[in-house]
PDB file of N, CA, C and O in Angstrom:
ATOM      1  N   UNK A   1      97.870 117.681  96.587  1.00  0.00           N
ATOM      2  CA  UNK A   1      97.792 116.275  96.906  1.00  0.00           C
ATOM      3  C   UNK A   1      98.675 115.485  95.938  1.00  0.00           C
ATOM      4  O   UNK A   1      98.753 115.950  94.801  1.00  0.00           O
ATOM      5  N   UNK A   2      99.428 114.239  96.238  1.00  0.00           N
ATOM      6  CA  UNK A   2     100.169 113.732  95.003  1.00  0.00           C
ATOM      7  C   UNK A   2     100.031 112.510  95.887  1.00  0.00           C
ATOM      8  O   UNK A   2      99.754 112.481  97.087  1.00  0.00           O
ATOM      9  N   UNK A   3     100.331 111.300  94.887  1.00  0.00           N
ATOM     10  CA  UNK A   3     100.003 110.316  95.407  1.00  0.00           C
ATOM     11  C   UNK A   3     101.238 109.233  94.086  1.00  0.00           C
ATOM     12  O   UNK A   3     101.930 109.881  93.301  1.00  0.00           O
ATOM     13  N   UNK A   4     101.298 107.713  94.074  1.00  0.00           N
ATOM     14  CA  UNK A   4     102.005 106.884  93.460  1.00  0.00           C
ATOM     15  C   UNK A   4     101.061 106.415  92.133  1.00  0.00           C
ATOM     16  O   UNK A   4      99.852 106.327  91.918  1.00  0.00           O
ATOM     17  N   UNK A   5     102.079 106.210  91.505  1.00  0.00           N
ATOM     18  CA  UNK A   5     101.460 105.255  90.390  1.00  0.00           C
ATOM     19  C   UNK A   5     102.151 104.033  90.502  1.00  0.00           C
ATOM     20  O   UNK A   5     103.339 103.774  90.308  1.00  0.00           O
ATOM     21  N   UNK A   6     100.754 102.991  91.014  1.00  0.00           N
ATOM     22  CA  UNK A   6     101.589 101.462  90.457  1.00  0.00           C
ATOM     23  C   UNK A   6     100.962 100.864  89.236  1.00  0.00           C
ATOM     24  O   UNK A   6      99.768 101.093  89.044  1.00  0.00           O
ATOM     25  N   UNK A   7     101.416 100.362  88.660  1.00  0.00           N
ATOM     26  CA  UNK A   7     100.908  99.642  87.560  1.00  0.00           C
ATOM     27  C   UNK A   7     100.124 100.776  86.705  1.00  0.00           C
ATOM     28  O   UNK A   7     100.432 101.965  86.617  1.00  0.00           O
ATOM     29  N   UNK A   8      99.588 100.446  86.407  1.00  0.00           N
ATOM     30  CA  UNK A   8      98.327 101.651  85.737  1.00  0.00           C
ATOM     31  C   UNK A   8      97.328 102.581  86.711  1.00  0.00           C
ATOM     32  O   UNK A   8      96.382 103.324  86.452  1.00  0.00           O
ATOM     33  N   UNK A   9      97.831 102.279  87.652  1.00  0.00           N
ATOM     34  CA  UNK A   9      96.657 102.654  88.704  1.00  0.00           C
ATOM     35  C   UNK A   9      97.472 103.641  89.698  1.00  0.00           C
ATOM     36  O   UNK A   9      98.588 103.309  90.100  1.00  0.00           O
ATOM     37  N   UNK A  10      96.593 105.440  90.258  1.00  0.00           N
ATOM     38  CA  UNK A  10      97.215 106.334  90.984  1.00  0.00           C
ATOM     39  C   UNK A  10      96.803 106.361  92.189  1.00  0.00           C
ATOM     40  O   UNK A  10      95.599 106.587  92.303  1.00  0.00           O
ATOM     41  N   UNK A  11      97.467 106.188  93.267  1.00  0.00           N
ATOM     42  CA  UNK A  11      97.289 106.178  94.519  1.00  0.00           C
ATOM     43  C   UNK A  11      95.666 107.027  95.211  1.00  0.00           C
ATOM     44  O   UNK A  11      94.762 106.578  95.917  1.00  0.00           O
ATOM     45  N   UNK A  12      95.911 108.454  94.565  1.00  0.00           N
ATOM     46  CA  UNK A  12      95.628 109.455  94.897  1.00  0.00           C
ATOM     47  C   UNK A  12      94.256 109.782  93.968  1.00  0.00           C
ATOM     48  O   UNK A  12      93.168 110.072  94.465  1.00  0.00           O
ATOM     49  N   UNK A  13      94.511 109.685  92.586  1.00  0.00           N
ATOM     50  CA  UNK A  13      93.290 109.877  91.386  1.00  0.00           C
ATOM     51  C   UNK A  13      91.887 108.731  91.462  1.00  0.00           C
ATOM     52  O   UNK A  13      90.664 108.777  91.324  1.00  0.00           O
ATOM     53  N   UNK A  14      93.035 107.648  91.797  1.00  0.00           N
ATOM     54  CA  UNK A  14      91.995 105.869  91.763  1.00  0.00           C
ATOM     55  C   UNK A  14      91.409 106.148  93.374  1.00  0.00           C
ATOM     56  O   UNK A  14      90.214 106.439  93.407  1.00  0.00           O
ATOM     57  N   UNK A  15      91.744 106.121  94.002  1.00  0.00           N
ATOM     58  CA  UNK A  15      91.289 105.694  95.206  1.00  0.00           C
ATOM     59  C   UNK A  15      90.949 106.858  96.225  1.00  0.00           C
ATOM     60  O   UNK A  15      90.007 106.744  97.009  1.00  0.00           O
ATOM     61  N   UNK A  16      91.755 107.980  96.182  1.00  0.00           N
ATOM     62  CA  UNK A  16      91.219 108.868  96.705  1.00  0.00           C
ATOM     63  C   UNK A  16      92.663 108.755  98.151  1.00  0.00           C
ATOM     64  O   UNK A  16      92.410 109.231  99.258  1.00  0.00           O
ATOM     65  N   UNK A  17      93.746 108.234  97.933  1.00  0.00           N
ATOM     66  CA  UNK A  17      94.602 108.123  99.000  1.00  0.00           C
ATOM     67  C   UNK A  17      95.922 109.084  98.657  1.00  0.00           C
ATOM     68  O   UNK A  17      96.727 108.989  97.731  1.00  0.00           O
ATOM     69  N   UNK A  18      95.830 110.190  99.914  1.00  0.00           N
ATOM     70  CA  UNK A  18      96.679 111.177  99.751  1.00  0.00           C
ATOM     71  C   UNK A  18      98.116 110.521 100.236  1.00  0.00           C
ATOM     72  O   UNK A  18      98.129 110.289 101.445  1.00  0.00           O
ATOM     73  N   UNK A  19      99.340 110.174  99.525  1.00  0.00           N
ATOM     74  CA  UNK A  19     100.917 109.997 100.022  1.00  0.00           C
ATOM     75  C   UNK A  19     101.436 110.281 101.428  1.00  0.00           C
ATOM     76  O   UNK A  19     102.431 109.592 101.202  1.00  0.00           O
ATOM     77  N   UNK A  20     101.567 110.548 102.247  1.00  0.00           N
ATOM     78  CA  UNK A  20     102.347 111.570 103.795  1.00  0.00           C
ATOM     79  C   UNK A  20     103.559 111.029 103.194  1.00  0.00           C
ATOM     80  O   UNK A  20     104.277 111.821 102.584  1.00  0.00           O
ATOM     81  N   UNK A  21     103.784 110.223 103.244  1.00  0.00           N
ATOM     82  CA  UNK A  21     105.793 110.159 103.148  1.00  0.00           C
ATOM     83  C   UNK A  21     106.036 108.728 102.118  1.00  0.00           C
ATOM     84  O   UNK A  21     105.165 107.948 101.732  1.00  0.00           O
ATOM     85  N   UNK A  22     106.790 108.710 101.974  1.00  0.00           N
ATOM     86  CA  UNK A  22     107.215 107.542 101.036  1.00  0.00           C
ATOM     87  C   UNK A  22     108.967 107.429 101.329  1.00  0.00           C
ATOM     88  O   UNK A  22     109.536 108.443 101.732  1.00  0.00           O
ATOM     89  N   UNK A  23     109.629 106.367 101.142  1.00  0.00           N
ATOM     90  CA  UNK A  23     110.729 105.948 101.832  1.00  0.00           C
ATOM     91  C   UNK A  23     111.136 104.936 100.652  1.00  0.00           C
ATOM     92  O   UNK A  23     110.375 103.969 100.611  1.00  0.00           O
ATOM     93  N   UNK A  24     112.063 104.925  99.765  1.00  0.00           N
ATOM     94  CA  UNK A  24     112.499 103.661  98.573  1.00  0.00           C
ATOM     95  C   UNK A  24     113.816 103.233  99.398  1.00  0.00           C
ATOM     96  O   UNK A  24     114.456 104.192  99.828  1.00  0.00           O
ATOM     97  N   UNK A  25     114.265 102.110  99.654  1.00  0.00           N
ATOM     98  CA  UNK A  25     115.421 101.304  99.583  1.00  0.00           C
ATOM     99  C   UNK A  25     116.914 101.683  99.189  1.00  0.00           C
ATOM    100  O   UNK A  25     116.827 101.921 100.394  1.00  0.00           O
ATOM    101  N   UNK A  26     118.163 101.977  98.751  1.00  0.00           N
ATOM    102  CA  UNK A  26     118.948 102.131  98.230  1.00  0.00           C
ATOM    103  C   UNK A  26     118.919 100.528  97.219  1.00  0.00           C
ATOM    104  O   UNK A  26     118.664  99.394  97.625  1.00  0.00           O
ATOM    105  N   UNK A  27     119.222 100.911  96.046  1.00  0.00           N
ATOM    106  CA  UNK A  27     119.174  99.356  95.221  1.00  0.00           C
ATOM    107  C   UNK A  27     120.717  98.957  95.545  1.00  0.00           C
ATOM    108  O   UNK A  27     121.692  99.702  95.440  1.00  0.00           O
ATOM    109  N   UNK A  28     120.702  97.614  95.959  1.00  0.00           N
ATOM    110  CA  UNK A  28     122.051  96.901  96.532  1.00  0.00           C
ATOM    111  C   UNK A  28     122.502  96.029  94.947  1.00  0.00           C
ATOM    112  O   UNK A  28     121.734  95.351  94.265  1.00  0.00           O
ATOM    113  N   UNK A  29     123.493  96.222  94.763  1.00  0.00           N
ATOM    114  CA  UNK A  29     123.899  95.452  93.175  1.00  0.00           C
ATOM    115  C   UNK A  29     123.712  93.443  93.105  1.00  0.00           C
ATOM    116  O   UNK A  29     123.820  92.859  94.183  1.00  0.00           O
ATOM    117  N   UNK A  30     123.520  92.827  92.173  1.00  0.00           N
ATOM    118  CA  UNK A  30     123.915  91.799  92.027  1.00  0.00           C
ATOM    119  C   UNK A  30     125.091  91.240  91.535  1.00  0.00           C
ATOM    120  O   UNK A  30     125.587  91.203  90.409  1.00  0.00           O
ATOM    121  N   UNK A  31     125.516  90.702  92.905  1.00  0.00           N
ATOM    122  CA  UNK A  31     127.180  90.482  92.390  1.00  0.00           C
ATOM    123  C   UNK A  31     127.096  89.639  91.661  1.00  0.00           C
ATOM    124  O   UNK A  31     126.067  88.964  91.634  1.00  0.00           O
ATOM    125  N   UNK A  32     128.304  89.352  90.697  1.00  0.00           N
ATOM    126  CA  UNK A  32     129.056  88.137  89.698  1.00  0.00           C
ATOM    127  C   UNK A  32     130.147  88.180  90.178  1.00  0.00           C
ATOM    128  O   UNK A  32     130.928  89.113  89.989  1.00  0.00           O
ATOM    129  N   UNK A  33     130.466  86.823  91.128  1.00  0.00           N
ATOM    130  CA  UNK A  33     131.921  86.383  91.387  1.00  0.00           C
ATOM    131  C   UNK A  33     132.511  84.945  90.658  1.00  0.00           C
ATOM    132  O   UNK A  33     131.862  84.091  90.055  1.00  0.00           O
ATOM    133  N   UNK A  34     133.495  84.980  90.847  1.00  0.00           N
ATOM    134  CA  UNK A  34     134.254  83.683  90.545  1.00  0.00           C
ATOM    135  C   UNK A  34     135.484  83.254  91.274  1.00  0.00           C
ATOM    136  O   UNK A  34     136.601  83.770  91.297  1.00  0.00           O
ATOM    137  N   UNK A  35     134.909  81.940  92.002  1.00  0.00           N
ATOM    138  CA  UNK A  35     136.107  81.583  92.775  1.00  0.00           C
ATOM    139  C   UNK A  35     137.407  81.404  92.241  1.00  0.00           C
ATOM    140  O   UNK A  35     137.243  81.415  91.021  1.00  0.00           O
ATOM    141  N   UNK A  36     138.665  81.238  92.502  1.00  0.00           N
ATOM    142  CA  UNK A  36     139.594  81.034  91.939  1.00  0.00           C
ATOM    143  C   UNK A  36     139.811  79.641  92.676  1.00  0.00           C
ATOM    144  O   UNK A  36     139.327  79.547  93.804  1.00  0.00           O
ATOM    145  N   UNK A  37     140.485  78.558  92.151  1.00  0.00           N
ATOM    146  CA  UNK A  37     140.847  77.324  92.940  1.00  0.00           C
ATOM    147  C   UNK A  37     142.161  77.837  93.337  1.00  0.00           C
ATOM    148  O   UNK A  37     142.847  78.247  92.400  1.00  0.00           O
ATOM    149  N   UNK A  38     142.692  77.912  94.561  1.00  0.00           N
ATOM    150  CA  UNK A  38     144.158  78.265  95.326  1.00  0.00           C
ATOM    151  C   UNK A  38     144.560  79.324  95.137  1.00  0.00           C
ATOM    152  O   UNK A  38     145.753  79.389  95.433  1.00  0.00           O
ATOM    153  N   UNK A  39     143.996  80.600  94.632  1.00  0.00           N
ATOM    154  CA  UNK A  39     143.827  82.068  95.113  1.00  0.00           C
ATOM    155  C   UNK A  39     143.065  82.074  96.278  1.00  0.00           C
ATOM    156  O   UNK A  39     142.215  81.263  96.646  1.00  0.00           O
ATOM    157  N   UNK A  40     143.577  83.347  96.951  1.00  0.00           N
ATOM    158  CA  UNK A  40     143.039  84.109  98.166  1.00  0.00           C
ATOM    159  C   UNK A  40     141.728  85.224  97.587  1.00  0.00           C
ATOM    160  O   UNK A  40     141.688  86.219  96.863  1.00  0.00           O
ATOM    161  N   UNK A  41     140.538  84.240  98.531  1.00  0.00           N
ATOM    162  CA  UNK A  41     138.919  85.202  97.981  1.00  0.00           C
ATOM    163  C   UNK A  41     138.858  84.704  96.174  1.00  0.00           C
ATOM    164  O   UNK A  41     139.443  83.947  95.400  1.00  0.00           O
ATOM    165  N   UNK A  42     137.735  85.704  96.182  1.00  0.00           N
ATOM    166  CA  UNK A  42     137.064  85.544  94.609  1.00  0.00           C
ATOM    167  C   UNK A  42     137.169  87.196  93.898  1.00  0.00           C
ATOM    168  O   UNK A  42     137.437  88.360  94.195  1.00  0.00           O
ATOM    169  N   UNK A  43     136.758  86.349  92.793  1.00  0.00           N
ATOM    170  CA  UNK A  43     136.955  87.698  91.305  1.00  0.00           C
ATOM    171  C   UNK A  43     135.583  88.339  91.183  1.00  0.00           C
ATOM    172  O   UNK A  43     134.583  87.724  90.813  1.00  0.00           O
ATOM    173  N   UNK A  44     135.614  89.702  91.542  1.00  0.00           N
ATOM    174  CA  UNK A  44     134.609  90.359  91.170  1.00  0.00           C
ATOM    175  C   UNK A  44     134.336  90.707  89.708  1.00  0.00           C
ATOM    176  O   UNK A  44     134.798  91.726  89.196  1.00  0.00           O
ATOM    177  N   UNK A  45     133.524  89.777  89.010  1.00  0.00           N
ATOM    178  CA  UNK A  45     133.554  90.123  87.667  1.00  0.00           C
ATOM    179  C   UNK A  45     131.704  90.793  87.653  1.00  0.00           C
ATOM    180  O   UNK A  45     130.985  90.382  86.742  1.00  0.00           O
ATOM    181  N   UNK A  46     131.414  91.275  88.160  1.00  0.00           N
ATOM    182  CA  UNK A  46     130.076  92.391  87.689  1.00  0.00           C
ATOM    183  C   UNK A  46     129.907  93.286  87.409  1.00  0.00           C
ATOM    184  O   UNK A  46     128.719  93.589  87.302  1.00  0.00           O
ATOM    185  N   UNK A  47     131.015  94.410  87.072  1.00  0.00           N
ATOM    186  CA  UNK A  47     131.111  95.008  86.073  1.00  0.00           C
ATOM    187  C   UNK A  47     131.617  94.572  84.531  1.00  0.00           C
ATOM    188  O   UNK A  47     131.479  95.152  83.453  1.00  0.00           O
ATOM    189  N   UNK A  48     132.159  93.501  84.832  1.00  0.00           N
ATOM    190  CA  UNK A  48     132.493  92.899  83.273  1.00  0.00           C
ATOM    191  C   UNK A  48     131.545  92.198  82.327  1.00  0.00           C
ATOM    192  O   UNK A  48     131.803  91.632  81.264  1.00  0.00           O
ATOM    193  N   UNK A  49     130.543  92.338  82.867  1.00  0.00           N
ATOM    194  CA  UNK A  49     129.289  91.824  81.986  1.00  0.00           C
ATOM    195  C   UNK A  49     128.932  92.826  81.235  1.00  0.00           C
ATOM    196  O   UNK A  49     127.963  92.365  80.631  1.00  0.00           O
ATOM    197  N   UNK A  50     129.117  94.133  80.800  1.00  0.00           N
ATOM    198  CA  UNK A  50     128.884  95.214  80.134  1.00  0.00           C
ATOM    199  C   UNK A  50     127.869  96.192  81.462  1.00  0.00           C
ATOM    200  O   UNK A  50     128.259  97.321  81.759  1.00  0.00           O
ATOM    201  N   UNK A  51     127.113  95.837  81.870  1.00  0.00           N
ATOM    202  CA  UNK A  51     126.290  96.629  82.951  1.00  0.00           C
ATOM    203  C   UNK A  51     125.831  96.102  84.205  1.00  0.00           C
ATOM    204  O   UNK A  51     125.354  94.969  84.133  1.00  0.00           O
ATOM    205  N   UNK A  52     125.863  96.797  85.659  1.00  0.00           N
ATOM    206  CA  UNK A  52     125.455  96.362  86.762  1.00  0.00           C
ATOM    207  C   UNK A  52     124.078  96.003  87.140  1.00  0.00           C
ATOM    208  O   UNK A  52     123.447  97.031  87.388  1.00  0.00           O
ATOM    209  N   UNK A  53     123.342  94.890  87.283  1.00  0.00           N
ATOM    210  CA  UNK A  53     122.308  94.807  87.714  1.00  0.00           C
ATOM    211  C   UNK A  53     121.938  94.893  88.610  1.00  0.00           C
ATOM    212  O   UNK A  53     122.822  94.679  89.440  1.00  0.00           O
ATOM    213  N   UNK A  54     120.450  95.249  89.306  1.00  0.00           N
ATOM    214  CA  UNK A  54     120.404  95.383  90.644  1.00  0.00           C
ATOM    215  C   UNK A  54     119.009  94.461  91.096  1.00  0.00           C
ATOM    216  O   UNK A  54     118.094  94.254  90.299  1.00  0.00           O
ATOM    217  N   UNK A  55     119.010  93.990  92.391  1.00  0.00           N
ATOM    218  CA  UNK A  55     118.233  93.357  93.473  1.00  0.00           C
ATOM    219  C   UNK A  55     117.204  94.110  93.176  1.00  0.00           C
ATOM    220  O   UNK A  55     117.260  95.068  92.405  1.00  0.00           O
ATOM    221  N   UNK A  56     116.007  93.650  93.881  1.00  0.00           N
ATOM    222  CA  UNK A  56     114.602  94.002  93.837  1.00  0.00           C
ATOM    223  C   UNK A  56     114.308  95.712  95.335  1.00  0.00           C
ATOM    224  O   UNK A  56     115.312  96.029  95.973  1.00  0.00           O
ATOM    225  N   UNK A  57     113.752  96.039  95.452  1.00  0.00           N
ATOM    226  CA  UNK A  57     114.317  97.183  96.566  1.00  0.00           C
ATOM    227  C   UNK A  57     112.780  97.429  96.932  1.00  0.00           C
ATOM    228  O   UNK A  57     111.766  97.475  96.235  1.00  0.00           O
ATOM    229  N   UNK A  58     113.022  97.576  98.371  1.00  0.00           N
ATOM    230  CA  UNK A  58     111.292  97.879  98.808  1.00  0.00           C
ATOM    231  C   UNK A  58     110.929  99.280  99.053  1.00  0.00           C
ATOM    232  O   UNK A  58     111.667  99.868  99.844  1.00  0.00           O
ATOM    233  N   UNK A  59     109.883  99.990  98.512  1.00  0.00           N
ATOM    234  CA  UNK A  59     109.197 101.026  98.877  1.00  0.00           C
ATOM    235  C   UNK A  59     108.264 101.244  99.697  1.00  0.00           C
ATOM    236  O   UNK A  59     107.132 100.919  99.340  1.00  0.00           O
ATOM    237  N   UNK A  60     108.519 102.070 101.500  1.00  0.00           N
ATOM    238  CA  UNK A  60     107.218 101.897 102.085  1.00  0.00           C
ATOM    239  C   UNK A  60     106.524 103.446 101.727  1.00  0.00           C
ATOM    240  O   UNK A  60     106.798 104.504 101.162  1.00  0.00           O
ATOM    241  N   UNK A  61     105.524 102.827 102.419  1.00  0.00           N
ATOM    242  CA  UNK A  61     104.509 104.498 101.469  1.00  0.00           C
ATOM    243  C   UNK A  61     103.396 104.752 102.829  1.00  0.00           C
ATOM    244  O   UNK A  61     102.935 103.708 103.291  1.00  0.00           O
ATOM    245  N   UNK A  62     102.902 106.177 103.550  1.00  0.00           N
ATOM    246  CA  UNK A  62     102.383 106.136 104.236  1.00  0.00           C
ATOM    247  C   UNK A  62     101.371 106.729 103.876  1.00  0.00           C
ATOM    248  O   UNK A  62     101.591 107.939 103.823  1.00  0.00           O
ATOM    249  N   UNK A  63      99.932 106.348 103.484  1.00  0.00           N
ATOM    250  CA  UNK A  63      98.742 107.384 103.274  1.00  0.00           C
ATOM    251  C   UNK A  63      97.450 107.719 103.945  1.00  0.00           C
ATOM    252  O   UNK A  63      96.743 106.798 104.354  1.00  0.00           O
ATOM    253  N   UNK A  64      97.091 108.945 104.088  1.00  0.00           N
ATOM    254  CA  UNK A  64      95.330 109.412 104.134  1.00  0.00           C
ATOM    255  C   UNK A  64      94.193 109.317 103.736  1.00  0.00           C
ATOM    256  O   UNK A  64      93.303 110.001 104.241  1.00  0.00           O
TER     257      UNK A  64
END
């Protein structure tokens, strides 16, 4: 049986709810652009912040 941990608390140990499948999101990045005034498009500067951050991403979870 295996089950999630959210917070402090196990799906499976706390409650007695067995996992069937679980499914996470791909994490989509948060861009950093900068328009240019009378350039064509904008400047991808989000890797130039030292590291890529990412959006929030949903996990569905199916249990027994």
């Amino acid at each position: 049986m295996w089950g999630l941990t959210i917070n402090d608390k196990h799906t499976f140990d706390d409650f007695g709810l067995c996992c069937l499948s679980c499914t996470l999101d791909s994490p989509e990045p948060r861009l950093y652009t900068i328009d240019i005034p009378g350039a064509d498009g904008v400047l991808d500067a989000t890797a130039a912040r030292g590291r890529v951050t990412y959006k929030n991403r949903t996990l569905t979870a199916e249990f027994d």
